[in-house]
Structure formats: structure tokens, C-alpha cells
N, C-alpha and C positions, 0 to 999 in steps of 0.2 A: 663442536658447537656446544654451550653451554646449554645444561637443562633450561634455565630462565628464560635464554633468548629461542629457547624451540617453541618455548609457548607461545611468545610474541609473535615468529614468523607464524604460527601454527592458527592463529588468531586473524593475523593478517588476513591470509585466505580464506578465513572461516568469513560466509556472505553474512551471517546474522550478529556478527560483532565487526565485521572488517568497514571501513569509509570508503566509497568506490569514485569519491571527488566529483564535482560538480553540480551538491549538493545545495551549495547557497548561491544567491546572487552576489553581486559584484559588492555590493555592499556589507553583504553579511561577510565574504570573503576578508575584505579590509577588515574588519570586524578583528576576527578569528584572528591575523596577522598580528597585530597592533596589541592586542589584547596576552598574546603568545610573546613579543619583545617586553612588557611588561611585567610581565611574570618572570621571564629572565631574570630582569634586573632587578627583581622583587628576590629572588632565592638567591642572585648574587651577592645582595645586602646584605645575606644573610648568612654569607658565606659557608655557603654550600661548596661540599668535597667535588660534587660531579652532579653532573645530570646529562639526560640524552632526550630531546622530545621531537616527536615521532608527529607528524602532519599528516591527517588522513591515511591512516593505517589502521589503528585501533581507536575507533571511532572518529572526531575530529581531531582531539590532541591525545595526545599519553605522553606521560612523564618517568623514565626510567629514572631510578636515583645514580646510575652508572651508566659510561657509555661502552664499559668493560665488562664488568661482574654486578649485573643489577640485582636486589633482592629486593624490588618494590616497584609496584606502578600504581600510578594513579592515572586513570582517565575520564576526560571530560567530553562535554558535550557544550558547546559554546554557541551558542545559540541568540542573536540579535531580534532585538522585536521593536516595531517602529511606531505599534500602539496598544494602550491596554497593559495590563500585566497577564502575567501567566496563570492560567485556571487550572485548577485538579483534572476537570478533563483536557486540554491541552498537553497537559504530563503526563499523562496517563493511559487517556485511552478508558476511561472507567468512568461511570455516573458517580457522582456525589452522595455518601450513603448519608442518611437521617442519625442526628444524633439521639441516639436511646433515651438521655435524660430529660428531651424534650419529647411534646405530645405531638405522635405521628399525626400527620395531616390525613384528611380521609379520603383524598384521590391518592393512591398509590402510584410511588415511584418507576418508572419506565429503568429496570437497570440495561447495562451494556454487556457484552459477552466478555468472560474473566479472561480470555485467552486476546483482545485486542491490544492487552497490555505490550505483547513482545512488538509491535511496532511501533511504542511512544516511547520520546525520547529519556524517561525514567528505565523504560523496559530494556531497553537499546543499552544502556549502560550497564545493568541489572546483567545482561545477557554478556559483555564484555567480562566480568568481574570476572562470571562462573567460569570460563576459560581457562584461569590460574590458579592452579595448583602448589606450587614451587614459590611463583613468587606474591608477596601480599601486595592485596588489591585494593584499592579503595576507586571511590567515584565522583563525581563535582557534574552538577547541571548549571553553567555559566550565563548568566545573561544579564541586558546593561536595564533589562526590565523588572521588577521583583515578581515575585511567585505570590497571590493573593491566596493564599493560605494560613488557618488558624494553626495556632500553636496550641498543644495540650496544657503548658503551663499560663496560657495567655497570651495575649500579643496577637500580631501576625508577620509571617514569614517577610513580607514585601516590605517591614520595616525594620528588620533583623540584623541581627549579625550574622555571617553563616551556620545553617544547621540542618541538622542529618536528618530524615526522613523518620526516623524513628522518636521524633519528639514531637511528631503529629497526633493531635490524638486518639483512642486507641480504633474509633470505629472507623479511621480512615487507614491504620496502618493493618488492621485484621483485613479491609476489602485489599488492601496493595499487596498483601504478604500473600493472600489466597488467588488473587489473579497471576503472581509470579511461579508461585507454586505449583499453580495449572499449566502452566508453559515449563519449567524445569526440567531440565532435560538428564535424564540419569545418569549417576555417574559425575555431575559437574556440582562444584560448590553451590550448595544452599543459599536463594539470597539471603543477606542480612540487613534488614533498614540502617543499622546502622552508619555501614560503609558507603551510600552514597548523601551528598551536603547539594543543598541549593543555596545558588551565593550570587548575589544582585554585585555589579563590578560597578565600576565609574568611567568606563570609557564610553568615550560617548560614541553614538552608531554614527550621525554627521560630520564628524569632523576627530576620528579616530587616530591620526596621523597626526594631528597636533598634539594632542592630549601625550602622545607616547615622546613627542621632542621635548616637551615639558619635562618629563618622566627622566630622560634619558639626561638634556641638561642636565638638573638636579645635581643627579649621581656623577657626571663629570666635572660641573664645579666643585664637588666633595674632593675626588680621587684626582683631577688633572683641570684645574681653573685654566690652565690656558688653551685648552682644549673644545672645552663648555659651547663656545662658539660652532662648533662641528657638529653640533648635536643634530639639526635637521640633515645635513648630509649620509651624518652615521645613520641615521633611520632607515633611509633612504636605499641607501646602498642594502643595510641589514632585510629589509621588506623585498629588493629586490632577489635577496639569496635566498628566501624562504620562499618567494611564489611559486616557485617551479615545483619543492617538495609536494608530492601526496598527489600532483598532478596528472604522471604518468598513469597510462589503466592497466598496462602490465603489472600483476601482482610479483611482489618480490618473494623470491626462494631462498633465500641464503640469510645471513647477518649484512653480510659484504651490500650487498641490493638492497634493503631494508635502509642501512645509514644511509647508503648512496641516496637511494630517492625520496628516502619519508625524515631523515635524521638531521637534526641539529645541537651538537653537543657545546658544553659548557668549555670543553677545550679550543673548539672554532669561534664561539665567543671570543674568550681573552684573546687570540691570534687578532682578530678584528679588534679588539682594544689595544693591541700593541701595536699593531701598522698604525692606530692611531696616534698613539703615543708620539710616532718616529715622524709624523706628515707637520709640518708647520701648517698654523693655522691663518689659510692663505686671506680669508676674507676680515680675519682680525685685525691683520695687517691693511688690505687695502682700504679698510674705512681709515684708518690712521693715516695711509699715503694721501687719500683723497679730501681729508680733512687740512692736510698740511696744502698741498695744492688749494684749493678753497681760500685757504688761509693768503696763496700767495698769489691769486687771481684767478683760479678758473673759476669760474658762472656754474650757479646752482644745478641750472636744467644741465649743463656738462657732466655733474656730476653724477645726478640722475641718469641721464645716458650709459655714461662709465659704468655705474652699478648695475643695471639692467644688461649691458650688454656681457660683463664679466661674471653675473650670475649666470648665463648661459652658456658659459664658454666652459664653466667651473662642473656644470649638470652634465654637459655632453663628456666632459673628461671622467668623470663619476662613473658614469654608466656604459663606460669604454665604447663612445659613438662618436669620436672626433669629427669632424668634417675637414676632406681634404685640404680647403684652406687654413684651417686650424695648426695643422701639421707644419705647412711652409708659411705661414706667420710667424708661429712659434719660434721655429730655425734662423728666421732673420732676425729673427729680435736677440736671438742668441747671439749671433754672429757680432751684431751692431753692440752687442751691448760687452760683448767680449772685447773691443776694445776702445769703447767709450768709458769712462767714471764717472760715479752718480757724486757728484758733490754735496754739500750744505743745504742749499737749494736744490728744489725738487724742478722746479720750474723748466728753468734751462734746458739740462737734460730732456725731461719731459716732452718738450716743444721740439728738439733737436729730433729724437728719436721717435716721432710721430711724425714729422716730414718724412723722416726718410721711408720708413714702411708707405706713406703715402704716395710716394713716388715709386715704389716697389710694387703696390696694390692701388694702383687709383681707381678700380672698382671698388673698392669695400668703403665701409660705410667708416666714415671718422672716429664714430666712438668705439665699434669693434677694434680698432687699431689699434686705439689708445686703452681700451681694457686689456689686449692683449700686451702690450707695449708693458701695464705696470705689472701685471702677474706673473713674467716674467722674472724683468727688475725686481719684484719682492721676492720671486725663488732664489734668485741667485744672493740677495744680501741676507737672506732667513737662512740657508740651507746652501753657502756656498761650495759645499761638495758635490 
């Protein structure tokens, strides 16, 4: 086992840096996900050698820059807030000190104890850093709310670009540096303001799963236009390989357990962008079938139906939940279509081979038939292998 990754498992189990899952609600969960495929495609753009990120492990996210030989992590704290922005005590755990250059008020300040720090989520990160030895640490406090904090040169944080703690001014970074100090556990890296950044993101808490197919189109009509279409499926599928990480409460002991249950590498990325590469893009085609039928007599609401019933048939196949009629529809449509030919017109056929399954299945519903009927017929003339 590598020095680097002893820290990380070493971390893992450590309770005052490790993630022990089930720390947010459902929302803040989608959150964290969405916000984490993002950032993918954000260092893919940027064509990054490797990366490894680790889900509830070492704190909510960590970012190995290897899923081999890492010599760097960063981790975050990603954290959704549905109102307000973020306060000094919020991060902290620490009262608001009086700035010197101003004339102290004459009811004196009520402070907080310097040692609350290790349980706010600046601290919590601060406490993560000091863990690594080996490999360089940095830290990110993530959220889609800003941090209302002044800056020493001006401004304030909540309308920033990202910036490190250490360009607060100094009477807030001397109370943060002395509450850290008092928690500091010997023996472990000294914090630094510098290495941890608060950074307001754009993903929205409502509706975060959109925002990331946007994202994710993007980048495939760049790299693969005829793919672009896939994009909420790839999410999809991608959201569902990551829910499970960080989930388990067994802590992992090894490297092996660690990928296994907290790890998503930039190698399983591309594997998932290459099975997408090879998948024809089923529903780009049936808007085009269903546009030509249209064209050749089927009725709107029909076509409405077909859509609706073919996006469900297309989800359940996605998320490996076929339904047993799915299975021997499928098959007959194989069969019938194995030795029927789709001509010129769409029509013919179409009506031909929607009888038949409907005398095959006179329970199921018309349009199920006939969406299954074309996704078929488009696999076999897209992907006649």
C-alpha cells in the first residue's frame, strides 16, 4: 500500500475527519451528486491526467489527483442552503470579533468558546487537512448559497470569486487561526488559512439534475453531437452509480474497499463515455420515425402516446428493471421483424406489425405496442449487428 493512500484510509476511519453518510437530507444528497458530475466534467474539460473522488469518506467529497499514485487531495464540504447565506458563525462556530479600527460599542461582545470551532464545517475540513502528511492538502467549503463575509481588501465573499480564508480580514483570521490552534492536535499539520477557499457554485438546490444534463449536453455536443441527445439518460444512469458510494457504514480497511465503496475514477468515467459512444442514440431516431409517420398519417395524440410510452420502456431498460412483458414483446417484435422489411414508407409496416403483436398481446395497451414495435425496428436498422 502506498504511503499516500495509508493516509486516506487512515483518515477514513479517523471519526473527526471521516463522513459517516446520512448526514444530509434528500435534497442536499441530490445536491452533493449533481454538483460532484459537474466537477467531473469540469476537470475533464480540462483535461486532467487522472482523478479518483472519494463520496463520504473524507468528509463529503475528496479529490485524489490519481486513482494510482495520488500526490494531492483536496476536500470539500458541499453543503446546500435553502435560505439566507452563510454567516461567520454558521462556519465557524465562533462570535463575530469587533473590528479594532472601529469604535468598540459599550455593551461588550458575549464571545463563544475557541474550541467550538472543531465542529463547524470550516473546522471539520481544517481537521481533515491536518491528517496529511505525504500528500498536499487543500480544502473547498461548496455551496449554491454565498458566505456573507467581508473581505480584507473590500468586497464581500457572497459576491466573489473564490477565495481562501486567509484574505479575510486580519481580526477575523487571528480569532479563526486561534480557535484552530486550540483544537490542534500534535503532531498534525498546522492549519493554514490559506488552503481552505469558500466558493458559491450555480447549481441550483431545486432543480439540480437539470442544471447537470445541461452541463453534460454541452460537453457532448462539443466531443460526440450525435450523442448530445443522451445527455439526461447519461446523468441518469451516472447519479445512479454514485448513490450507493459513501453509503455503506462499514468503514473500509484496505485501498481495494475504499474504491470499491467511496471511489469514482476518471477511468470509469471515459468506460461510461465509451459504452456511450457504441449505444445509437435511440430516442434521436424515434423523434425522426415518429415525425415521418406524422408525416404519413398517424394523429398527434398517437404520437404523444408513443413518446410517453417509449420513454418508459427506454428508463426501465436504463436501470436494468425490464418488466416481464417487456422481455417477450421485445422477442416478438424481433422475430416479426426478422422476417418482415421496413420499406420507403414507414406506415405499412408500422400498422402491419402493430397488429400482429396486438393479437399476440391483446392485453397491453396500443401505444405500449407500437413504442415497442419502433425501438425495436430503429435498433435493428441503426445497429444491425
Amino acid at each position: 500500500m502506498s504511503t499516500a493512500f495509508d493516509e486516506v484510509v487512515l483518515a477514513l476511519g479517523d471519526p473527526d475527519t471521516a463522513e459517516s453518510g446520512g448526514a444530509h437530507n434528500q435534497k442536499g444528497i441530490e445536491f452533493q451528486k449533481n454538483w460532484a458530475i459537474v466537477k467531473m466534467f469540469s476537470l475533464k474539460e480540462k483535461a486532467t491526467i487522472d482523478f479518483l473522488f472519494l463520496f463520504e469518506a473524507v468528509q463529503d467529497v475528496a479529490i485524489l489527483n490519481s486513482s494510482t499514485a495520488p500526490t494531492s487531495i483536496e476536500v470539500f464540504q458541499v453543503k446546500k442552503k435553502d435560505r439566507m447565506e452563510w454567516t461567520w458563525a454558521s462556519l465557524t462556530n465562533l462570535h463575530a470579533p469587533d473590528d479594532p479600527s472601529k469604535k468598540a460599542k459599550s455593551k461588550a461582545k458575549k464571545t463563544k468558546p475557541l474550541d467550538g470551532v472543531a465542529e463547524s464545517p470550516l473546522g471539520k475540513l481544517f481537521a481533515s487537512l491536518a491528517s496529511f502528511k505525504t500528500l498536499e492538502s487543500s480544502g473547498r467549503f461548496i455551496s449554491n448559497a454565498g458566505c456573507n463575509l467581508v473581505l480584507a481588501s473590500g468586497g464581500n465573499v457572497a459576491t466573489s470569486l473564490p477565495v481562501a480564508l486567509s484574505e479575510l480580514p486580519s481580526h477575523f483570521t487571528d480569532l479563526l487561526q486561534a480557535a484552530l490552534d486550540s483544537v490542534h492536535k500534535p503532531g498534525s499539520a498546522k492549519p493554514d488559512l490559506s488552503k481552505i477557499v469558500l466558493e458559491k457554485v450555480d447549481v441550483p438546490v431545486d432543480d439540480a439534475q437539470t442544471y447537470t444534463i445541461g452541463i453534460v449536453h454541452k460537453y457532448l455536443d462539443k466531443v460526440s453531437p450525435l450523442h448530445a441527445g443522451q445527455a439526461r439518460s447519461f446523468v441518469e444512469s451516472l447519479l445512479a452509480k454514485l448513490g450507493p458510494l459513501g453509503a455503506k457504514t462499514a468503514k473500509a480497511t484496505t485501498i481495494d474497499e475504499m474504491r470499491s465503496r467511496h471511489g469514482y475514477s476518471l477511468g470509469q468515467l471515459n468506460a461510461a463515455l465509451g459504452d456511450l459512444q457504441q449505444t445509437p442514440d435511440i430516442e434521436f431516431h424515434l423523434k425522426q420515425w415518429l415525425d415521418q409517420l406524422a408525416k404519413e398519417g398517424l394523429v398527434f395524440w398517437e404520437v404523444s402516446q408513443i413518446r410517453a410510452a417509449a420513454s418508459a420502456i427506454l428508463s426501465r431498460k436504463l436501470f436494468g428493471t425490464p418488466l416481464p412483458a417487456d422481455v417477450e414483446i421485445s422477442a416478438c417484435c424481433d422475430a416479426w421483424l426478422g422476417i418482415n422489411k421496413i420499406g420507403t414508407n414507414l406506415m405499412p409496416v408500422f400498422e402491419s406489425g402493430t397488429n400482429h403483436l396486438l393479437a399476440e398481446f391483446s392485453w397491453a395497451k396500443k401505444a405500449e405496442l407500437q413504442a415497442h414495435f419502433l425501438l425495436k425496428a430503429i435498433e435493428q436498422c441503426v445497429d444491425p449487428s
